[in-house]
C-alpha positions as a LaTeX table, in Angstrom:
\begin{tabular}{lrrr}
\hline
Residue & $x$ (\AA) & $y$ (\AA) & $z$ (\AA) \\
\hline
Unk1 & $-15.23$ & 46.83 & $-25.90$ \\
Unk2 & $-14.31$ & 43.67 & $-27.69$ \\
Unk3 & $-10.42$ & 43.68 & $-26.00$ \\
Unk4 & $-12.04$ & 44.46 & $-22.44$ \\
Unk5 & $-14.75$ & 41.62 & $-22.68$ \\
Unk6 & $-11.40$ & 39.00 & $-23.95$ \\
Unk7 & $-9.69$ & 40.37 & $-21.00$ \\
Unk8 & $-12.27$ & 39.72 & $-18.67$ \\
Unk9 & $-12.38$ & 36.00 & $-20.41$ \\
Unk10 & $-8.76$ & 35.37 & $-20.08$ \\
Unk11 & $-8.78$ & 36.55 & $-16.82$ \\
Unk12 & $-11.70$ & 34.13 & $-16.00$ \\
Unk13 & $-9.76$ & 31.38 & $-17.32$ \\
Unk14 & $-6.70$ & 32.09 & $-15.63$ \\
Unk15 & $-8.66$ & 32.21 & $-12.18$ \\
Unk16 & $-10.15$ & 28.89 & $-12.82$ \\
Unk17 & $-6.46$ & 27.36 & $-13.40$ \\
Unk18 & $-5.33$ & 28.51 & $-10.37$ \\
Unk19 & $-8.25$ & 27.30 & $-8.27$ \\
Unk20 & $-7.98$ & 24.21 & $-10.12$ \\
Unk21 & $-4.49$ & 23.74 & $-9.42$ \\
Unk22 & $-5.19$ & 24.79 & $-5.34$ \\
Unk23 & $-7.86$ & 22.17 & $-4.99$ \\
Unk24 & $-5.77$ & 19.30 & $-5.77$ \\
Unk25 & $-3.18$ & 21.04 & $-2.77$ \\
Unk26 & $-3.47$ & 19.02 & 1.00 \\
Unk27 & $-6.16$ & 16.27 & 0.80 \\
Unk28 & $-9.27$ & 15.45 & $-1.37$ \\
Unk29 & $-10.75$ & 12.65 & 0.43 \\
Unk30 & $-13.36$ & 9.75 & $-1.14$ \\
Unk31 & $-12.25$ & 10.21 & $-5.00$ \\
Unk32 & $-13.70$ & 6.93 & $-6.58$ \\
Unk33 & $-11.05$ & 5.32 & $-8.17$ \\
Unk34 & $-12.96$ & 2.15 & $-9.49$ \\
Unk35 & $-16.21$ & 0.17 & $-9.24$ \\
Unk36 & $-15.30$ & $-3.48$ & $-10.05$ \\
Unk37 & $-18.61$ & $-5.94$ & $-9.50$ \\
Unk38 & $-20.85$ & $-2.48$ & $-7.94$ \\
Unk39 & $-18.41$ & $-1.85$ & $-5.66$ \\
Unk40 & $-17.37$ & 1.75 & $-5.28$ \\
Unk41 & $-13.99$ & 2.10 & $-4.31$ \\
Unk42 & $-12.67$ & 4.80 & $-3.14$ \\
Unk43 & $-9.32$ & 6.64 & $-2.08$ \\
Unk44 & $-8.08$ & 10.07 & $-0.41$ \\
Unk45 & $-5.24$ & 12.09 & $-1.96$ \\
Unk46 & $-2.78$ & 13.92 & $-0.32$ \\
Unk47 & $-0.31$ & 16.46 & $-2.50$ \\
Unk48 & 2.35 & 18.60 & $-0.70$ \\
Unk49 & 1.86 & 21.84 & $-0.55$ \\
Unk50 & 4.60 & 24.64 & $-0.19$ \\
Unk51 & 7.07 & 22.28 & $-1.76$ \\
Unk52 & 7.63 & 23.34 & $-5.49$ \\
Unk53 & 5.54 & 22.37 & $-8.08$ \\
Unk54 & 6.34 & 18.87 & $-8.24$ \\
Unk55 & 6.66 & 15.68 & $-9.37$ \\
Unk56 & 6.49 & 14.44 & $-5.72$ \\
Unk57 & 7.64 & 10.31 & $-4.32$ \\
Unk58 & 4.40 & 9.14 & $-4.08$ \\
Unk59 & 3.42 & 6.06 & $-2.06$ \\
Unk60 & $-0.17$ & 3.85 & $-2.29$ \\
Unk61 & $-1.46$ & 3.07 & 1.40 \\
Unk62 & $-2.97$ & 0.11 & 1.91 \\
Unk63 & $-4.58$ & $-1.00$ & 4.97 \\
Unk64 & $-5.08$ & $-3.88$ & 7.49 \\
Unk65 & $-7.88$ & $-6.17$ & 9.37 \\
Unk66 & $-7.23$ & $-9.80$ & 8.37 \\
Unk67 & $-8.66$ & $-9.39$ & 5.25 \\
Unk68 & $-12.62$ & $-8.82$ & 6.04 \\
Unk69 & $-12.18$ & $-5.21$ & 8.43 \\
Unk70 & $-10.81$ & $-1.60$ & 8.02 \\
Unk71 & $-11.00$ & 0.91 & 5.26 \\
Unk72 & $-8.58$ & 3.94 & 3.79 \\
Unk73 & $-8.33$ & 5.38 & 7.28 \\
Unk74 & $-8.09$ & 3.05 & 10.00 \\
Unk75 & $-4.61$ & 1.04 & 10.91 \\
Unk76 & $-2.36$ & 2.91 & 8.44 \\
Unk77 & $-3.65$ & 5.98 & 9.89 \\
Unk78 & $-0.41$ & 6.78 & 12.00 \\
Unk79 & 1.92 & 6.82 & 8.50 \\
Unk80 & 0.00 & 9.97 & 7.17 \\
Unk81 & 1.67 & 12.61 & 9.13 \\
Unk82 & 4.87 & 11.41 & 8.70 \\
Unk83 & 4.92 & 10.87 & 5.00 \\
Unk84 & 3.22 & 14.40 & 4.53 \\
Unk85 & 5.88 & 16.18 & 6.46 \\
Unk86 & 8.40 & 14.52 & 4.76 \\
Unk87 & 6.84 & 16.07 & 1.47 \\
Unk88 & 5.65 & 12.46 & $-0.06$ \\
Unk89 & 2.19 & 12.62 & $-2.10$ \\
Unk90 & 0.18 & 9.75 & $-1.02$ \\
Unk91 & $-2.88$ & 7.66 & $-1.66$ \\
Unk92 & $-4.68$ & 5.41 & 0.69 \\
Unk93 & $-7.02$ & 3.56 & $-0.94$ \\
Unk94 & $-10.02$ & 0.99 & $-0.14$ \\
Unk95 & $-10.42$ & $-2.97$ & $-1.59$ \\
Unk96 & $-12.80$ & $-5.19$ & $-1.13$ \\
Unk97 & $-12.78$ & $-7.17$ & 1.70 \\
Unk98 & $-13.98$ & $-10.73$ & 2.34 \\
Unk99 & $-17.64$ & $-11.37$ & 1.82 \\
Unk100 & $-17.91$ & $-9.02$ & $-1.34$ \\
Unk101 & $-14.98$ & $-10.86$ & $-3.37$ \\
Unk102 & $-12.85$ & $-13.52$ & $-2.80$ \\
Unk103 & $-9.48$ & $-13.60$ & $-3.84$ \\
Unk104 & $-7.20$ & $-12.19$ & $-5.55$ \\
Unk105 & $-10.70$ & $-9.42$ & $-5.96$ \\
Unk106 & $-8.20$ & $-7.30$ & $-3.12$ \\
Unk107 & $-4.96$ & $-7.52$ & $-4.90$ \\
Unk108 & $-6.46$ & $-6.76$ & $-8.31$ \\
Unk109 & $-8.26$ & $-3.77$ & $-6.66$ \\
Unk110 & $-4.49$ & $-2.64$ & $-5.59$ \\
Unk111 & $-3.06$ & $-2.90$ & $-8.87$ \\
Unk112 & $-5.94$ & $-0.57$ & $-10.41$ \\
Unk113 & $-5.12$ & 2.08 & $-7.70$ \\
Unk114 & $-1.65$ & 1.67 & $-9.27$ \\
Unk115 & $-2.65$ & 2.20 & $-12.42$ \\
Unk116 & $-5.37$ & 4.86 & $-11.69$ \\
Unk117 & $-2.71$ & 6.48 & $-9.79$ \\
Unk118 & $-0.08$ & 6.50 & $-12.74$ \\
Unk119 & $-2.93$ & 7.87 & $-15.18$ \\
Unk120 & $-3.88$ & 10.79 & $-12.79$ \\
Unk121 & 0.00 & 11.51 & $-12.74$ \\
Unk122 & $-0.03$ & 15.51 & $-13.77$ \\
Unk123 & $-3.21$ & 16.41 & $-11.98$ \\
Unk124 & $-1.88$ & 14.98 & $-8.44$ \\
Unk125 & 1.98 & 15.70 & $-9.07$ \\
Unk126 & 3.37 & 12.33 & $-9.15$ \\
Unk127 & 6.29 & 10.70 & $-10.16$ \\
Unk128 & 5.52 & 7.42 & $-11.89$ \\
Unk129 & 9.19 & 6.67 & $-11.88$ \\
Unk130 & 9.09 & 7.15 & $-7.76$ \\
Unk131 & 5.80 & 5.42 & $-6.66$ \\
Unk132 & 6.34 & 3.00 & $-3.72$ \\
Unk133 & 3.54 & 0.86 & $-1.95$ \\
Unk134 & 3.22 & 0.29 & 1.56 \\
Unk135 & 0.76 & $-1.23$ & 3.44 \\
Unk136 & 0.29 & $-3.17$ & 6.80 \\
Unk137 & $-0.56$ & $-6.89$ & 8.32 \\
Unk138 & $-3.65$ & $-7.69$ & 5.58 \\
Unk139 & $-2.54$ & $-5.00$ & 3.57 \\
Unk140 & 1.22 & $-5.57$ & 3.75 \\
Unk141 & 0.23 & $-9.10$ & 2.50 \\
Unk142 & $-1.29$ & $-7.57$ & $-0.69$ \\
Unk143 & 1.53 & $-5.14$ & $-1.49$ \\
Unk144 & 3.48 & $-7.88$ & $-1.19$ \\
Unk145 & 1.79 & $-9.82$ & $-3.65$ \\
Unk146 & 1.38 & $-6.93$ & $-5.86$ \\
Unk147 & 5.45 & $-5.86$ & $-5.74$ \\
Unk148 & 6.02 & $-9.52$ & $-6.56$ \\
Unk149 & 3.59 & $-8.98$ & $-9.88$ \\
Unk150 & 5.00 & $-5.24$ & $-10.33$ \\
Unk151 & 5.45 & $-4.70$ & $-14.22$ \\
Unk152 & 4.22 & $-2.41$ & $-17.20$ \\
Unk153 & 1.25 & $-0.23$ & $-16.02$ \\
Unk154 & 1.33 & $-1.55$ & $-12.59$ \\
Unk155 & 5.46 & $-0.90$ & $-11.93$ \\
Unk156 & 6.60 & 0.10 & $-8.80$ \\
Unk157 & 9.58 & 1.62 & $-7.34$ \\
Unk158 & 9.67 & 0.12 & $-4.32$ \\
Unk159 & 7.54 & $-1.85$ & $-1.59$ \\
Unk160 & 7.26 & $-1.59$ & 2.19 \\
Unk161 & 5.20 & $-4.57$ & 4.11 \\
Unk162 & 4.53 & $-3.88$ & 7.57 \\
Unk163 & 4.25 & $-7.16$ & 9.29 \\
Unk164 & 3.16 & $-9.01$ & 6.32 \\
Unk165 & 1.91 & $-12.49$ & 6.73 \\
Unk166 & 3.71 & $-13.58$ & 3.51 \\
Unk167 & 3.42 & $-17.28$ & 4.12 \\
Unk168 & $-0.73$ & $-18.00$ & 4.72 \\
Unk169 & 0.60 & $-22.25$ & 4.59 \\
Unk170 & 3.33 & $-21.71$ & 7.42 \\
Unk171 & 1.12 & $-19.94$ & 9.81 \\
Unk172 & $-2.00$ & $-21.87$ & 9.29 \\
Unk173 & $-0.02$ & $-25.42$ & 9.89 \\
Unk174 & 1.42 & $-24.06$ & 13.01 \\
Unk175 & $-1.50$ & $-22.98$ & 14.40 \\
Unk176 & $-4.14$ & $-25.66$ & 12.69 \\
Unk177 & $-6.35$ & $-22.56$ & 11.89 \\
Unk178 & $-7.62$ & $-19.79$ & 9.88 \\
Unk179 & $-9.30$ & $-16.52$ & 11.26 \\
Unk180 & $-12.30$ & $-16.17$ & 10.00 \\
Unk181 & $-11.91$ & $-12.95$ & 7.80 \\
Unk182 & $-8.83$ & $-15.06$ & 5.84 \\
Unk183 & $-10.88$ & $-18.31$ & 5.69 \\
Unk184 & $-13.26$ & $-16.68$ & 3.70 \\
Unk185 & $-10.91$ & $-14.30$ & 1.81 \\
Unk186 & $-9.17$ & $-17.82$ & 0.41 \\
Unk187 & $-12.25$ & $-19.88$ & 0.42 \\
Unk188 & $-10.75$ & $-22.36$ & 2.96 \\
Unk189 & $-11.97$ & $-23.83$ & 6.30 \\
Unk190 & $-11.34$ & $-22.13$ & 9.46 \\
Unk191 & $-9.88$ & $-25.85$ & 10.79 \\
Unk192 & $-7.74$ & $-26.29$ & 7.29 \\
Unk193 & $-7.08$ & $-29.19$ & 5.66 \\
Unk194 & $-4.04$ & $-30.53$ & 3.10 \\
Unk195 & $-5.96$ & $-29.14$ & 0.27 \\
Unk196 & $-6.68$ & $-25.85$ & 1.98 \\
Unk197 & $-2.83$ & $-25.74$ & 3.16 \\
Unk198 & $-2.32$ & $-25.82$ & $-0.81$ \\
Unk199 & $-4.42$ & $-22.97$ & $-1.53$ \\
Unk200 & $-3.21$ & $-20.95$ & 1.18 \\
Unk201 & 0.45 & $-21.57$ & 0.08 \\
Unk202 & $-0.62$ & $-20.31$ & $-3.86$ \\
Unk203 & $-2.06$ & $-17.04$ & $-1.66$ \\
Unk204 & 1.32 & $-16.23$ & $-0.04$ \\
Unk205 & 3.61 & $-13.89$ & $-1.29$ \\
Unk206 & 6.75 & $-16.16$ & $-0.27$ \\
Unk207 & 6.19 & $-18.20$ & $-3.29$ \\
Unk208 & 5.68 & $-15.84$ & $-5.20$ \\
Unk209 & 9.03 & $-14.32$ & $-5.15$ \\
Unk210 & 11.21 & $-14.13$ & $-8.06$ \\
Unk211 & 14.41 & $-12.58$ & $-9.06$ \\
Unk212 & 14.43 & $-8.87$ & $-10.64$ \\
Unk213 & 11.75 & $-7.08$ & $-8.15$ \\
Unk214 & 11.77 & $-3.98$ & $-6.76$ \\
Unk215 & 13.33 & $-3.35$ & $-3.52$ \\
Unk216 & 11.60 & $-3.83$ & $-0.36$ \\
Unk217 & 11.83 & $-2.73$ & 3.46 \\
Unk218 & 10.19 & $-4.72$ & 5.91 \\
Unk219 & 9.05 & $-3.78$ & 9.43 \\
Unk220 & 7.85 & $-5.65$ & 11.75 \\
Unk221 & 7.44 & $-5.99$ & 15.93 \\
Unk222 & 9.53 & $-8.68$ & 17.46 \\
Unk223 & 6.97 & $-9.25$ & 20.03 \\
Unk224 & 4.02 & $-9.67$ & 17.55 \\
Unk225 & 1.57 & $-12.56$ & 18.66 \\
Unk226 & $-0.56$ & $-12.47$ & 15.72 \\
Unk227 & 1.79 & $-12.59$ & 12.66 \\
Unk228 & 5.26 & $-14.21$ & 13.95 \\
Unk229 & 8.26 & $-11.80$ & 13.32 \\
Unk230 & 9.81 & $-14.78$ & 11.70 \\
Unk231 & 7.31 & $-14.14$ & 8.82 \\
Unk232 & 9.24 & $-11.66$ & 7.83 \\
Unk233 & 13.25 & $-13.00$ & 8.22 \\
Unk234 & 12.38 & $-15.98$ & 6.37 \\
Unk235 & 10.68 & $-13.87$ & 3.42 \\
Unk236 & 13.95 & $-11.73$ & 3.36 \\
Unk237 & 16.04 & $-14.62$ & 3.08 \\
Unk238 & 13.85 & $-15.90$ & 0.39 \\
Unk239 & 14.45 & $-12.83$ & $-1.40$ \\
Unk240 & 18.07 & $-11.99$ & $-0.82$ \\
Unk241 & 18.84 & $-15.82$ & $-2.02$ \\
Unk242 & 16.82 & $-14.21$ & $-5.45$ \\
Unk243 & 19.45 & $-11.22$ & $-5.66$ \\
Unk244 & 16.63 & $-8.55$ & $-4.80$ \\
Unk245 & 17.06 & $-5.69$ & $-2.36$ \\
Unk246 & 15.04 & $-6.75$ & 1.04 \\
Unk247 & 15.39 & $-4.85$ & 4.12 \\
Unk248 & 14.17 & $-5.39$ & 7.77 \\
Unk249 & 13.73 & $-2.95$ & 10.32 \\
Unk250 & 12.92 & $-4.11$ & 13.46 \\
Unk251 & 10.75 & $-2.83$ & 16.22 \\
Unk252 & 11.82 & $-4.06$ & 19.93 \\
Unk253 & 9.31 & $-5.02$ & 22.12 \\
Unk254 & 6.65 & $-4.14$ & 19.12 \\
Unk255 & 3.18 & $-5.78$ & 18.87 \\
Unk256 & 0.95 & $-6.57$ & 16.23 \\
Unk257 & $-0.09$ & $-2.99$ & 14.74 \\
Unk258 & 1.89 & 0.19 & 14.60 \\
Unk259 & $-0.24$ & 2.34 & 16.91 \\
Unk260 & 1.03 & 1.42 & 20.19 \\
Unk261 & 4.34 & 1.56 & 18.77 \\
Unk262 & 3.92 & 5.50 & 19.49 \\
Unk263 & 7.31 & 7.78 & 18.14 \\
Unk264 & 9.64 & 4.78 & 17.53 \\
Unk265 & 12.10 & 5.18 & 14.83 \\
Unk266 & 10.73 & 3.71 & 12.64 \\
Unk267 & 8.50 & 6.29 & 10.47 \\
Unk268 & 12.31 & 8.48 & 9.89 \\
Unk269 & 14.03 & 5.38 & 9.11 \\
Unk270 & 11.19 & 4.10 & 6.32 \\
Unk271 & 11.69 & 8.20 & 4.95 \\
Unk272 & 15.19 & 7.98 & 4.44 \\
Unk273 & 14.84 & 4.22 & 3.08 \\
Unk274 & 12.43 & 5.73 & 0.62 \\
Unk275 & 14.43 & 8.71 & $-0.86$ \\
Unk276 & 17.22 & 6.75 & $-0.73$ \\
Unk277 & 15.85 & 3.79 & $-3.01$ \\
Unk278 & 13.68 & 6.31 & $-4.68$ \\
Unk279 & 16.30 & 8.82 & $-6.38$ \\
\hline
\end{tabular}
């Protein structure tokens, strides 16, 4: 009787491993990741399924909406399919947006995902040597920032801003103005002034840039109205005159946002720029 009831035990035990190991299979959706000031934030996880056991590429999501709109699944939204089929584990994650922290509250909420993500490596298969971020407009801004600060628990493989407005000074001088969301993100007027033009330039990933960090793809439309595609050549140039690895895809005819883009080639061409910096 005693070896049937330890059979039935280590039978029990075995059952709850394996349904253990299935629930963290496809997506698990509003896992809170941190709760900085009250704030819950939260993220969904993705892990391949059907593809071996793993480690899996993994990349952090992070989205758009000038800094004060959006969550985990709005804007990035069209990237999930792709980078699930292409058998990528991935994590799109919230941050808090203007009016509940001002910056850098956003960019330090990023770098905890990275490091939340990196200490839940075994249970959601990922490879810390092969985690990438990638996120778009307000959120390509902030990966931007974060790739630029990338070291120790918060080292990344590689970075991928989709139409990133990496210099806040250039754009606001040019147009003698700051949306509202990034006005009170940065705690400057909407109708800037010299000292607000200085604060805006200490927010912008361009100067931030420094020699040794990881690679990074950009993509942008070159028909965007709301964040010039010359954001994006002049932060390459910055960054190839560093020595670092800087890509640019570019979209024809694209807009601000990569939903109307529909099938362009983009999504393949960021997969294969991915395993290929990613080995």
């Amino acid at each position: 009787m005693h070896c049937v009831a330890l059979f039935r035990v280590l039978i029990l035990l075995v059952g709850w491993s394996c349904l253990s190991s299935v629930s963290q299979a496809g997506l698990v959706q509003d896992i809170e990741f941190a709760k900085p000031d009250g704030v819950s934030l939260t993220l969904d996880a993705f892990v391949p399924e059907g593809q071996g056991p793993g480690p899996f590429p993994t990349i952090i999501l992070v989205h758009g909406g000038g800094f004060d709109k959006g969550d985990k699944t709005t804007y990035i939204k069209p990237l999930f399919e792709p980078l699930s089929k292409a058998g990528f584990a991935w994590f799109t994650i919230n941050y808090r947006l203007a009016g509940q922290r001002p910056w850098p509250a956003c960019l330090e909420d990023v770098e905890t995902a990275i490091r939340w993500v990196r200490a839940h490596a075994a249970e959601y298969k990922v490879d810390v040597r092969r985690i990438a971020l990638v996120g778009e407009s307000a959120g390509g801004h902030l990966v931007s920032y974060a790739g630029a600060r990338s070291q120790g628990d918060t080292q990344v493989a590689a970075v991928v801003p989709f139409y990133a407005p990496h210099d806040l000074e250039i754009r606001a001088r040019a147009r003698q103005e700051v949306k509202e969301g990034a006005a009170k993100m940065f705690g400057v007027k909407t109708k800037p002034d010299e000292a607000d033009f200085i604060t805006l330039g200490k927010a912008s990933p361009i100067n931030a840039v420094k020699a040794g960090m990881p690679p990074y793809l950009l993509i942008h439309g070159d028909q965007d109205p709301t964040v010039p595609y010359e954001q994006s050549t002049a932060f390459q140039k910055k960054m190839k005159s560093l020595g670092n690895v800087c890509d640019l895809i570019t979209v024809p005819g694209g807009g601000h946002g990569m939903g109307p883009w529909g099938t362009a080639a983009y999504a393949s061409e960021m997969v294969a720029w991915l395993r290929k910096v990613m080995k």
